[in-house]
C-alpha positions in Angstrom: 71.8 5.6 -30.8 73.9 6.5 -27.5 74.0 3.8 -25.0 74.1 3.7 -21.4 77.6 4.5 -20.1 78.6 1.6 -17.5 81.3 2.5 -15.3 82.8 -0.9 -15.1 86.8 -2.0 -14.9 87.6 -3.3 -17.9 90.6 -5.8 -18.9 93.0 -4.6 -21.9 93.3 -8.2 -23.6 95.7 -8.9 -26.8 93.1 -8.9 -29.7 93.8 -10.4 -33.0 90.6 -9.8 -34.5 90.6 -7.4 -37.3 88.5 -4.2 -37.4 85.6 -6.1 -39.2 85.5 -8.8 -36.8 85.4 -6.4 -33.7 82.5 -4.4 -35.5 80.4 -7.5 -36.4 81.1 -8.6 -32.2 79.7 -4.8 -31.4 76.4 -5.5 -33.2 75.7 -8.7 -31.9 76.4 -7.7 -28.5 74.2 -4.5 -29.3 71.4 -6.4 -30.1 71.6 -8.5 -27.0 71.8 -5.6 -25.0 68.2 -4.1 -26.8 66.8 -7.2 -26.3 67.4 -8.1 -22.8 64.3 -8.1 -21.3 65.0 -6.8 -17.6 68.0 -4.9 -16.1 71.5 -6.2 -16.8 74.7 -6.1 -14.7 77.9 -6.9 -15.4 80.6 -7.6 -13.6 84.2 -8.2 -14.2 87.2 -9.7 -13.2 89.9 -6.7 -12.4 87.4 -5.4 -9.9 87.6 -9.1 -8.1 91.7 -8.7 -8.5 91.6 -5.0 -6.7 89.3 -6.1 -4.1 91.3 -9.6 -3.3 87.8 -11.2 -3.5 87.8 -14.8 -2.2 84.2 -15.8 -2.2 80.6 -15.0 -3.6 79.7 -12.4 -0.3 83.0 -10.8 -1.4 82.0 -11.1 -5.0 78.3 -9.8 -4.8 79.0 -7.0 -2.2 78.6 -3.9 -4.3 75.5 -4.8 -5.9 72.8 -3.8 -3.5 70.2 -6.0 -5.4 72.0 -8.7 -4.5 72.4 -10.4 -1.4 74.8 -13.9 -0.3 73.8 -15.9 2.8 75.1 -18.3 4.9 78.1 -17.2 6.6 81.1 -19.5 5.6 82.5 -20.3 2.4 80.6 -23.9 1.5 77.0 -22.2 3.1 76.9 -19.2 0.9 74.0 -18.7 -1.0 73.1 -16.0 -3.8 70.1 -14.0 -3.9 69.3 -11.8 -6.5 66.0 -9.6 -5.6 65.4 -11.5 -2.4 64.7 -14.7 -5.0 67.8 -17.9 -4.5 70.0 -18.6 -7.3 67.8 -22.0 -7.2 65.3 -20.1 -9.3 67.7 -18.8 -11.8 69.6 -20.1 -14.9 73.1 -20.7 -13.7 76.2 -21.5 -16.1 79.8 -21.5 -15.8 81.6 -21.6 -19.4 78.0 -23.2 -20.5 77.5 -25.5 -17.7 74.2 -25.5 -16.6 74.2 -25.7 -12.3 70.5 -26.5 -11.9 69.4 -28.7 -8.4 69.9 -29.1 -5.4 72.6 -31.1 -3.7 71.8 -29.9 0.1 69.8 -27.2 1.0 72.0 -26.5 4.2 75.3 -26.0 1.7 75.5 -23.2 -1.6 74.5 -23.9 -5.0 76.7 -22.0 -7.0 80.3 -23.2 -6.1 83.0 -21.2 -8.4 86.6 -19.9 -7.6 86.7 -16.0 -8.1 90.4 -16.3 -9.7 88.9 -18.2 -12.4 86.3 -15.7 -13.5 86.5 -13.5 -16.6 82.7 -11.8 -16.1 79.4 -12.5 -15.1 76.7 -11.5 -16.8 73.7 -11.0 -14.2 69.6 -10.9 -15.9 67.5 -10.0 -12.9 63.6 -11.2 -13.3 62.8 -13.4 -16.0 65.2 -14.1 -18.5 64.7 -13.4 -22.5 64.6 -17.0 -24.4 68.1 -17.0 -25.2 69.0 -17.7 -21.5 67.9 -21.3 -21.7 64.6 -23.4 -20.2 63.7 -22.5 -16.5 65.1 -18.9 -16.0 62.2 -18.0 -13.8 63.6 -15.5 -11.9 66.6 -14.5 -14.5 69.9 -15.7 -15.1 73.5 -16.0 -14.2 76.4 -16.6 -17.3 79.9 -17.0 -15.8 82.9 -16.5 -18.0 86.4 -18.3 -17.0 89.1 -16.1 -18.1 91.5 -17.6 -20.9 95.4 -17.2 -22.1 94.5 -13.8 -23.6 93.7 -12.0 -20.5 97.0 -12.8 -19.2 98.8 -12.4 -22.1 101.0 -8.8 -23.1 100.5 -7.6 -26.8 103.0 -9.3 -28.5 103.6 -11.6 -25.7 103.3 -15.6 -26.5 104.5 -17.2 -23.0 103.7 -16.0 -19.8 103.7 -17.0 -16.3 101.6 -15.3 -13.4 102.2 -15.7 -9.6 100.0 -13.6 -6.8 100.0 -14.0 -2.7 97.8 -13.3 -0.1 97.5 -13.0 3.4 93.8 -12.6 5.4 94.0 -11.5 8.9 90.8 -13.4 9.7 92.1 -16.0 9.1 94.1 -17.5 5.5 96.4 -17.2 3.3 95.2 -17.8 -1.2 98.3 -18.6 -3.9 97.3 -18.3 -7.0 99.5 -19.6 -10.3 99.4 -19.6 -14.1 101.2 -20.6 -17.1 99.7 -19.6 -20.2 100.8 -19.0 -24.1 99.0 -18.5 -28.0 100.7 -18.2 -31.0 98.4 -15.2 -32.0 96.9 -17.0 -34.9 95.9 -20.5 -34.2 95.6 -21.4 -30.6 95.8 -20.1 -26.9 96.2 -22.4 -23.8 95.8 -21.3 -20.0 96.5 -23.6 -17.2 95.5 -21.8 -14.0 96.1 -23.4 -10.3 94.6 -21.8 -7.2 94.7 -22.4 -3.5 92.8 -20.9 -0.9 93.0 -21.9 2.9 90.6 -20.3 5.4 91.6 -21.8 8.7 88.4 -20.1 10.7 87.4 -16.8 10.8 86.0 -14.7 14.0 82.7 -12.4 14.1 83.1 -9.3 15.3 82.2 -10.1 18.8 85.5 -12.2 19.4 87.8 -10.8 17.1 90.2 -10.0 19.3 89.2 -12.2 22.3 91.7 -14.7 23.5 94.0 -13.4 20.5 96.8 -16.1 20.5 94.9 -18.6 22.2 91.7 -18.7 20.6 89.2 -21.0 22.2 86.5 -22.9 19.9 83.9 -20.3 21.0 86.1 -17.6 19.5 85.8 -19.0 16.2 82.9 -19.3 13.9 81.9 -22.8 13.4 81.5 -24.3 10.0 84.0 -21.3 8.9 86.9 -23.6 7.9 87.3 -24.3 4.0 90.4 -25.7 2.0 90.5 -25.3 -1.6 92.3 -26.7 -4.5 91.2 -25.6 -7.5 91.9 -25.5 -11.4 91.4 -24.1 -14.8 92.6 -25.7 -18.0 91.2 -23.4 -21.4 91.9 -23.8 -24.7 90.9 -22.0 -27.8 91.9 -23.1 -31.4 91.6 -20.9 -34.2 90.6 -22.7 -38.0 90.3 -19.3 -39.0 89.0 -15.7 -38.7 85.1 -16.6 -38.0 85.5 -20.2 -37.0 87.1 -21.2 -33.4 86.6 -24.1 -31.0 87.1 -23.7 -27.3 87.8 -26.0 -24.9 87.5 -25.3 -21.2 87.7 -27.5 -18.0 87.2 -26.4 -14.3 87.2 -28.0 -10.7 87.0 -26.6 -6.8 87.8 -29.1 -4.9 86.9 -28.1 -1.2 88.0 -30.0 2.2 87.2 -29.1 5.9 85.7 -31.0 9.1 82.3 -29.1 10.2 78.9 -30.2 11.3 76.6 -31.7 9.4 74.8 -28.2 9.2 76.9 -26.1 7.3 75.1 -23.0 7.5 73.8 -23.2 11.6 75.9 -22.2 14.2 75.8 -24.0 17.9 72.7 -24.5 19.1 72.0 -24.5 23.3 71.5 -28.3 23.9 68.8 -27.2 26.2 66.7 -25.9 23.3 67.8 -29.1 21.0 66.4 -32.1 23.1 70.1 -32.1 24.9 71.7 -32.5 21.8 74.5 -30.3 21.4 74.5 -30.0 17.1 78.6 -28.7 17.7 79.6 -31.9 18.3 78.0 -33.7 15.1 81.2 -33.0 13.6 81.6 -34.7 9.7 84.0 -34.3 6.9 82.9 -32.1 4.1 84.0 -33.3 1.2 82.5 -31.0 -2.1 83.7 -31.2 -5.9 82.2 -29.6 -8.3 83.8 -30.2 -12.2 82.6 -28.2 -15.7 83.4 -29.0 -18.7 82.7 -27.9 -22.1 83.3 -27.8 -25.7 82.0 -25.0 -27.8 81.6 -24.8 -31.8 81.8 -20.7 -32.6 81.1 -19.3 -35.8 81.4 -15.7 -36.7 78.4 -14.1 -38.6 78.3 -11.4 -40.7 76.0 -8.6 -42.1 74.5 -11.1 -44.4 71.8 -13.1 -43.2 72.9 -16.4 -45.3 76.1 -16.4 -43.2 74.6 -15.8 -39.4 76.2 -16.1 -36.0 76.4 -20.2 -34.7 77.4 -21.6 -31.6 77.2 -25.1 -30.7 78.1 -26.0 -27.2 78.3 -29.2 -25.3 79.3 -29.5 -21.4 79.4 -31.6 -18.2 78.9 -30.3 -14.4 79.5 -33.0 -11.9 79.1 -32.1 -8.3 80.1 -34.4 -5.6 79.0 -34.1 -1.9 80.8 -36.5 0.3 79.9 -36.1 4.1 81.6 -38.5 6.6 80.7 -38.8 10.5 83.9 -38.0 12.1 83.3 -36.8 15.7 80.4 -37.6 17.5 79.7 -36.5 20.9 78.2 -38.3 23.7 74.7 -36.3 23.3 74.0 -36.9 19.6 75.0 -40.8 19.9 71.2 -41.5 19.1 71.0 -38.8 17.0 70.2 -40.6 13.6 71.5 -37.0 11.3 75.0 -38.0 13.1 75.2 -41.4 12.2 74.3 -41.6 8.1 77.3 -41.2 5.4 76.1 -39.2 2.2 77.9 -40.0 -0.7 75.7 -37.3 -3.5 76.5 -36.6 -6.5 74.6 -33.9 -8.7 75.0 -34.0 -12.5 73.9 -32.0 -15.8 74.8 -32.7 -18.9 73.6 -31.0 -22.0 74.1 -29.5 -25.8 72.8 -26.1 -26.6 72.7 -24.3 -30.0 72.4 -21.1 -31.4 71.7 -19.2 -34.0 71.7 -15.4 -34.7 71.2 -14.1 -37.8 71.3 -9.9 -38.9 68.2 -8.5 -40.8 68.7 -6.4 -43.9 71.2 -3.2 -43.8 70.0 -2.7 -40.1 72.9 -3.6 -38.6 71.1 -3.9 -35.3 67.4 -6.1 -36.2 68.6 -9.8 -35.4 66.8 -12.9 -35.6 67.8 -15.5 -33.5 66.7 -19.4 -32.6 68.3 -22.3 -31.0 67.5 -25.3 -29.4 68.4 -27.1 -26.2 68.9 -30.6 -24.5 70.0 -31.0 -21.1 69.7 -34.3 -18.3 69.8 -34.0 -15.0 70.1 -36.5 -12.6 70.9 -36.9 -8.9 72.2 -39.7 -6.9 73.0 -40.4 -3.0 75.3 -43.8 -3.2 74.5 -44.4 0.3 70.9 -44.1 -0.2 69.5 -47.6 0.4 66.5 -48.8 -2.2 63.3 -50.5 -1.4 59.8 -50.6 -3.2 58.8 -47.3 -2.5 62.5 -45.3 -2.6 64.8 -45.8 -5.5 67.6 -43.6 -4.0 68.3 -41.5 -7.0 66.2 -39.4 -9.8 66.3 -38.3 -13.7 65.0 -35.6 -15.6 65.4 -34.9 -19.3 64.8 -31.1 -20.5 64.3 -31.1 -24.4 63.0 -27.6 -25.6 63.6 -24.7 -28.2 63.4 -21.0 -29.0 63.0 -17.8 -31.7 63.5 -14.6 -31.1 63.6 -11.2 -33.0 64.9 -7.6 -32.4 63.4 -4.9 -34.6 64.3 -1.2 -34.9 60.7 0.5 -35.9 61.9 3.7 -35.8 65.3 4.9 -35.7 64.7 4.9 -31.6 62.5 2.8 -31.3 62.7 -0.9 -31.3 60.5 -3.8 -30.6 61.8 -7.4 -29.2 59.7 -10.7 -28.9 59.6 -14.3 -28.4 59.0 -17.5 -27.3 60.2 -20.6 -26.2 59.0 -23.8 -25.6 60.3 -27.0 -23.3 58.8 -30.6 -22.5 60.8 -31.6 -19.1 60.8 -35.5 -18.1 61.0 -36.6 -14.7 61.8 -39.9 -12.6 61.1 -39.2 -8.9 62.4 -41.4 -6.0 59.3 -43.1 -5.6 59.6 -44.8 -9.0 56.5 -42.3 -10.6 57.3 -40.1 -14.3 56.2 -37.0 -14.7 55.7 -35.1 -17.8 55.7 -31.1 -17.9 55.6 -28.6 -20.2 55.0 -25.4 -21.6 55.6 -22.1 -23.8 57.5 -19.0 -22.4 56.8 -16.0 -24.2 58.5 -12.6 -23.9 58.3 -8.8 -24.9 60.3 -5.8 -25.3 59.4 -2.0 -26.1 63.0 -0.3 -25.9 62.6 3.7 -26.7 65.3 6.7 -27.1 63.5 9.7 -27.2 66.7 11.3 -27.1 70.4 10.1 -27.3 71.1 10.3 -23.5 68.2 8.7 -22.0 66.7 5.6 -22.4 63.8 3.6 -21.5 62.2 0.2 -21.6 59.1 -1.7 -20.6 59.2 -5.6 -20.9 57.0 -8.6 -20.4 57.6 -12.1 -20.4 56.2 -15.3 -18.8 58.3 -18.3 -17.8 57.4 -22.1 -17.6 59.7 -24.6 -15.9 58.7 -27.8 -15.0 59.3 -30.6 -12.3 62.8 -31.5 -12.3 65.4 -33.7 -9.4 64.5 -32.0 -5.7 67.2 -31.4 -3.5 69.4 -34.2 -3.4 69.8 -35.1 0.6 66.4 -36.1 0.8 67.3 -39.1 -1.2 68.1 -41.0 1.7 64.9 -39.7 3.9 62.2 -42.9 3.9 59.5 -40.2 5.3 59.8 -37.9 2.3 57.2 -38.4 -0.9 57.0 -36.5 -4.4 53.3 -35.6 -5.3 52.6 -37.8 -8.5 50.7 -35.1 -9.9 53.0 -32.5 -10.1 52.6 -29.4 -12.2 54.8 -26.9 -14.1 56.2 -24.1 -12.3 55.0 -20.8 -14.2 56.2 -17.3 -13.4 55.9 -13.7 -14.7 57.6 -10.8 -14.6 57.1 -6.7 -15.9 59.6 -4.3 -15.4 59.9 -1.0 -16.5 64.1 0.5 -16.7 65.0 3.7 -17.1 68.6 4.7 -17.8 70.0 8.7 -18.1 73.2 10.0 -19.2 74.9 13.0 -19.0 78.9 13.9 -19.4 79.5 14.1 -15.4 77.1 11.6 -14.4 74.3 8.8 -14.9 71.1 7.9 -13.3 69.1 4.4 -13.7 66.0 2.9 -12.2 63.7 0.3 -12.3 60.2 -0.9 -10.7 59.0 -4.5 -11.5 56.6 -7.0 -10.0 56.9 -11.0 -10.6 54.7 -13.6 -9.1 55.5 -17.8 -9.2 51.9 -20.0 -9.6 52.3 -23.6 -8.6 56.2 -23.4 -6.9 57.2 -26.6 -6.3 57.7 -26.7 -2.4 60.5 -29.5 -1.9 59.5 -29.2 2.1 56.1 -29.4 2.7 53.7 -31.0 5.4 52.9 -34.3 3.9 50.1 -36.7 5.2 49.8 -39.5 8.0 51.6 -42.8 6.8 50.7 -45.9 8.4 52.5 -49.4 7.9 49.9 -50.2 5.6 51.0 -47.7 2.8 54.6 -47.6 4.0 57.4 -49.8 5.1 56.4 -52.4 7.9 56.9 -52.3 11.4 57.2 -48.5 11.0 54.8 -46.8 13.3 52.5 -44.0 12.0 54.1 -40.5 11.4 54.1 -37.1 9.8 56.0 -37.7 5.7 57.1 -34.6 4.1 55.5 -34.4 0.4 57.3 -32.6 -2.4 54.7 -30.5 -4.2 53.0 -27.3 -5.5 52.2 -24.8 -3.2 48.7 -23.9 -3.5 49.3 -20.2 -2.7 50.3 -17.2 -5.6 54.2 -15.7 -4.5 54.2 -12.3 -5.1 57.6 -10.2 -5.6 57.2 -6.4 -5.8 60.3 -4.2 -6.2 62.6 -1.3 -7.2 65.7 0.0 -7.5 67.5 2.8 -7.8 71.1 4.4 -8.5 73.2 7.4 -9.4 76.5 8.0 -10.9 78.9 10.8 -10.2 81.9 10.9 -12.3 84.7 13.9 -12.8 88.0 13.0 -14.6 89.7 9.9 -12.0 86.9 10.5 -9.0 83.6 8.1 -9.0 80.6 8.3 -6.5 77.9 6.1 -6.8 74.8 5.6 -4.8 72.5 2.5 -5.3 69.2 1.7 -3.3 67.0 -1.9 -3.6 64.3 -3.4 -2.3 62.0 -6.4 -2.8 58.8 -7.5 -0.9 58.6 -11.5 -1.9 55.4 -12.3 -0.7 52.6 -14.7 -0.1 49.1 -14.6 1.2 50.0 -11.0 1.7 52.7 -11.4 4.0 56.4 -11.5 3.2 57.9 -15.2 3.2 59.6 -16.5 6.9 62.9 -18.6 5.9 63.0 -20.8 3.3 65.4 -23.2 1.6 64.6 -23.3 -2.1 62.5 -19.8 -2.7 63.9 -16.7 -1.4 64.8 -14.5 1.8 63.1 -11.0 3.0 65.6 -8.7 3.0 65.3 -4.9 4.6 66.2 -1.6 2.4 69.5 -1.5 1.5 71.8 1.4 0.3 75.3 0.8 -1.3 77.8 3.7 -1.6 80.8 4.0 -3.4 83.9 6.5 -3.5 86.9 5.8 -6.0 89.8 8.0 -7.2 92.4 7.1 -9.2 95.9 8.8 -9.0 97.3 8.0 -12.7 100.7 9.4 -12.3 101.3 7.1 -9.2 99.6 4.3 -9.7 97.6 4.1 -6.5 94.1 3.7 -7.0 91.7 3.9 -3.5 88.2 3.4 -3.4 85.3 2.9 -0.5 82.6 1.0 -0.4 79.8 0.7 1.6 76.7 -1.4 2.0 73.8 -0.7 4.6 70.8 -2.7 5.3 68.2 -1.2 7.7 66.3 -4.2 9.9 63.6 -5.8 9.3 61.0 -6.6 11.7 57.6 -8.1 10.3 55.2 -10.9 10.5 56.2 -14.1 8.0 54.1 -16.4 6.4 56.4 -20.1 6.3 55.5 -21.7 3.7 56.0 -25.1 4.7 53.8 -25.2 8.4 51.4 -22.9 6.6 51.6 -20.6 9.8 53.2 -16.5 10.3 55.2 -15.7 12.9 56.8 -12.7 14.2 60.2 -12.2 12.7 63.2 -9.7 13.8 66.0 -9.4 11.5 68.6 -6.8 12.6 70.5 -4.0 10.2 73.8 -3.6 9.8 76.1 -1.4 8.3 79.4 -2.8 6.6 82.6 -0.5 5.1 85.6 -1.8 3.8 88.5 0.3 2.6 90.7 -0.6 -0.7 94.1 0.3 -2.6 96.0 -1.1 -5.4 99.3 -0.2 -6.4 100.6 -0.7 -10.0 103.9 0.7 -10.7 103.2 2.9 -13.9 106.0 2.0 -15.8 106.3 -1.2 -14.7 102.9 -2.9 -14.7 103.8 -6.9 -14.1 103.7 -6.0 -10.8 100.8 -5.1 -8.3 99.7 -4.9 -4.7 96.5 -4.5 -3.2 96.0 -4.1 -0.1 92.0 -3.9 1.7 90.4 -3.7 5.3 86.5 -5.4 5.1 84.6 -4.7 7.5 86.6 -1.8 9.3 84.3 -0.5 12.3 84.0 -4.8 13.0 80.2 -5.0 13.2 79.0 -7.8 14.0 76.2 -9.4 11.9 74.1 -11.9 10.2 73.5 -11.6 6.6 69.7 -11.0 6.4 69.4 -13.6 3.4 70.6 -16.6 6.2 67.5 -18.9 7.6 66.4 -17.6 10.4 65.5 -20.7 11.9 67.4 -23.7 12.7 65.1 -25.9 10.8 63.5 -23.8 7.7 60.4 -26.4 7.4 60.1 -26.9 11.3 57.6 -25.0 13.0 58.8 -21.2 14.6 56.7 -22.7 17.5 59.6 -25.3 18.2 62.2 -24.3 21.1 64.8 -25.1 19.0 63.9 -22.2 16.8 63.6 -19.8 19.4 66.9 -18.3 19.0 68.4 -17.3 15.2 71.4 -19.4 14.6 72.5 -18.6 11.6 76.3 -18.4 11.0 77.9 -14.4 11.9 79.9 -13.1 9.2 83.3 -12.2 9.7 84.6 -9.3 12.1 87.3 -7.2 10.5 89.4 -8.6 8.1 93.1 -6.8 6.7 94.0 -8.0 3.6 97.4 -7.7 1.7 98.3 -9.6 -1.7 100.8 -9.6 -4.4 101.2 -10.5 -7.8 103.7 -10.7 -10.4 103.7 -11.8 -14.2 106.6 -12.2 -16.8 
């Protein structure tokens, strides 16, 4: 059966595996490829070296499906069909990143230098992917010794350099080795420094003496980060891997990482630029994995075992307070939160008969979450930190009925425990069953329809509101449920390839973190407080609906590529598309990515172009947390960046690349950043007359260079 061609950059890595070992890896990963229930993208690593990406906008840029908000590098959030990464399975090297540290800062925090690939399930995610996928999944793959490594090579050392016009400099450094039979080890150091950037407005205003007007507030970020990977060979089939990763990430901004100034007169005369704090964020994986090679017999199947750690840190400290916010009780509270997961997860595959390709698979999975503000202080009604347990498990089968026809389904099932703030257990639970019909009616084209149905249960809410004596959790919260069908099509000919899919999810019973809670008087609460409005964490009462398609088309003739891509997504609720929110999703206009590449093999200059347009949207939203609509005008935009890499063909240690983002300089916001100051106040509110969401950067040249021995 002919598979879908993928044009996708692939690294050459130094391969000890023998021809049987690579062929048994090819039917495994066949299999998961059938039984994937909704449309898969991969992405990998070389294309983040050629385009000197730095951060998940950067990262996420030619996927048209896919959207980041927030403006600076700390605020950026990922959105995969208008739905946050909040709703998705995240893991890096294993690491579960579930919850919410602080719904004005990112949730997936992840140094492009360290990634291998990432493997992207949009919609519901098959069983496989681990309890909660609701709205798909995100696997993230740290590189290791052998993608640095030469054939025949066992030391190496690799240096790269680069300089951002708007404005930073990134160094990156590895040291790396493997005997080629029983280990490999990679050490790999990376430091990025954005000073500021400028939007396209002031990009060149005030040039050499910028003023703090020219530069986009909250844009500053200072990383250190670090890989350490290890894998250790016991023999042909059996390895352990060891991996450990940290961003460390420094810069003074205002409590509000993702709003830009705000006119005191629209803020009570508070002027929210001068709430200045230091950002301290650390986020730490670590994992060790148990992998076992399986084989055409079903007695001998594939095994992995994997334990991990992800510990993420968010320190803020007031540091500069201006003489309007000196009352201002957001200026005046440390937060010292940490986020953790810790879990095991194991599976096993196992191939059916002489059909290389039917698998049977199962596993089962335990994972803790907790969260925890050390600044938080306790009373009888607020505990300052919360718990949850996930314990759950899953079977799964792929089936070739015909020749080109094959049939995937299964189930999982997970009981979730969780300890609120208020000192109240909650127990949730449920099945999530899926199902695939994948057809080839002939070798170049083919198709498949899938159905699956999630459940994910109450788990730690987002973290900052651990210290907030007017917020409440529902004791009678329920299980999240959510389904998704899709139907993918995928053509393809010698000179190109055409894909497509159409798909409608809906979420029953969201849990809404923000909501309007009830009057609280001294007599329920704490005493001496005077009557007032309490947020209340719980299920929305209202079915979300998420209609959407997406298109693209490949063109392809010896070293050029063009590629056209099209996506759109209507998340909706009481038949109206969603106004901002902090934990769901964003509504997000048409958008159209185009891409040009040629490759000039004989000199070793490779050029491409990319484009993405996004038309505006103007509609009425429905906020889900005043229960009110309101009429909301999100402009398009049209960004085009420009990109070249040099590699000497004979000597190929050494490369350049060199890229202009944003070349005409428009200036714009990201139509997946909130649209209102405050997400759960009221659009009615003056200060959420104006959209203050950060800009994104104005033109930005690029230049880097890297060298390996």
């Amino acid at each position: 059966m002919k598979k879908a061609l993928v044009f996708l950059p692939i690294i050459l890595n130094c391969n000890y595996a023998d021809p049987i070992k690579q062929e048994l890896d090819e039917i495994f990963t066949q299999s998961e490829q059938d039984f994937s229930f909704t449309n898969k993208s991969i992405l990998q690593n070389e294309d983040f070296i050629n385009r000197q990406v730095s951060d998940l906008k950067e990262m996420f840029f030619k996927e048209s499906s896919i959207d980041v908000g927030g403006g600076g590098k700390m605020a950026q959030k990922l959105y995969i069909r208008g739905m946050e990464d909040r709703l998705l399975r995240v893991k890096i090297d294993g690491s579960a990143q579930n919850g919410n540290a602080f719904h004005h800062q990112g949730n997936l925090v992840i140094d492009p230098f360290m990634i291998k690939k990432i493997e992207i399930i949009k919609g519901s995610a098959n069983a496989s992917a681990g309890p909660g996928a609701i709205a798909g999944s995100v696997d993230i793959i740290t590189k290791d010794a052998l993608d640095f490594l030469e054939r025949n090579q066992n030391f190496g050392v690799f240096f790269g350099s680069s300089f951002f016009s708007n404005f930073g400099v990134k160094e990156n450094l590895a040291i790396y080795g493997s005997d080629h039979k029983n280990f490999d080890i990679l050490a790999a150091y990376d430091f990025v420094d954005i000073f500021y950037y400028r939007d396209g407005k002031h990009i060149f205003t005030n040039l050499f003496h910028p003023t703090p007007d020219d530069k986009v507030i909250s844009s500053p970020s200072m990383q250190n980060n670090l890989l350490l990977k290890s894998n250790i060979f016991f023999n042909t089939r059996d390895k352990i891997t060891l991996s450990y990763n940290l961003v460390n990430d420094d810069a003074i901004r205002p409590f509000r990482a993702n709003i830009t100034r705000v006119d005191p007169d629209l803020s009570g005369g508070v002027d929210y630029a001068q709430i200045l704090f230091k950002h301290k964020n650390i986020n730490q994986n670590f994992s060790i994995a148990y992998e076992k090679k399986g084989t055409k017999n079903f007695n001998e199947p594939k095994i992995k075992l994997n334990a991990y750690g992800n510990i993420r840190n968010v320190k803020l400290t007031p540091y500069s307070i201006g003489n309007s916010a000196m009352d201002e009780e957001e200026a005046s509270l440390p937060r010292n939160i940490f986020l953790n997961n810790f879990g095991l997860d194991l599976k096993v595959a196992h191939t059916l008969k002489e059909n290389k390709q039917n698998t049977f698979e199962y596993g089962l999975n335990y994972q803790n979450i907790s969260t925890l503000d050390k600044k938080a202080l306790k009373d009888n009604l607020q505990r300052g930190r919360e718990d949850g347990h996930i314990i759950g498990g899953y079977i799964q089968a792929n089936y070739y009925i015909l020749e080109n026809l094959s049939l995937g389904a299964g189930s999982r099932y997970d009981s979730y425990f969780y300890y609120d703030k208020n000192y109240q257990n909650h127990h949730t639970y449920g099945f999530s069953p899926s199902v695939v019909i994948f057809y080839n009616p002939v070798d170049s084209l083919d198709l498949k329809l899938s159905y699956s149905y999630v459940t994910r249960g109450a788990l730690p809410g987002d973290a900052l509101l651990l210290q907030n004596e007017h917020h409440f959790v529902d004791k009678n919260l329920k299980a999240e449920k959510g389904q998704n069908i899709e139907f993918d099509i995928d053509y393809n000919h010698e000179y190109f390839s055409v894909r497509g899919a159409v798909f409608y999810q809906n979420i029953k019973d969201f849990i809404n973190s923000y909501g309007s809670g009830h009057s609280h008087g001294e007599n329920e609460s704490h005493a001496g407080h005077e009557d007032h409005e309490d947020t209340l964490r719980d299920n929305l009462d209202s079915l979300i609906d998420i209609y959407g398609f997406e298109a693209g088309i490949d063109y392809f003739f010896k070293s050029f590529l063009a590629s056209f891509s099209f996506s759109r997504s209507f998340p909706m609720v009481k038949g109206k598309l969603i106004a901002d929110t902090y934990e769901l999703g964003a509504a997000i206009g048409n958008t159209y990515v185009i891409k040009l590449g040629y490759d000039f093999k004989s000199s070793g200059i490779s050029i491409s172009w990319v484009s993405k347009i996004v038309q505006r949207l103007n509609y009425t939203g429905y906020d889900i947390y005043n229960n009110e609509i309101s009429n909301i005008d999100k402009k398009g935009y049209h960004v085009h960046n420009f990109y070249l890499t040099y590699i000497h063909p004979k000597h190929k240690n050494c490369s350049l690349q060199f890229a202009i983002e944003n070349i005409f300089n428009q200036y714009y916001i990201n139509q997946a950043s909130p649209f209102k100051v405050e997400a759960d106040g009221s659009a009615n509110e003056v200060i959420n007359a104006v959209r203050r969401a950060l800009p994104e950067p104005g033109i930005n040249a690029k230049i880097s260079f890297s060298y390996k021995f």
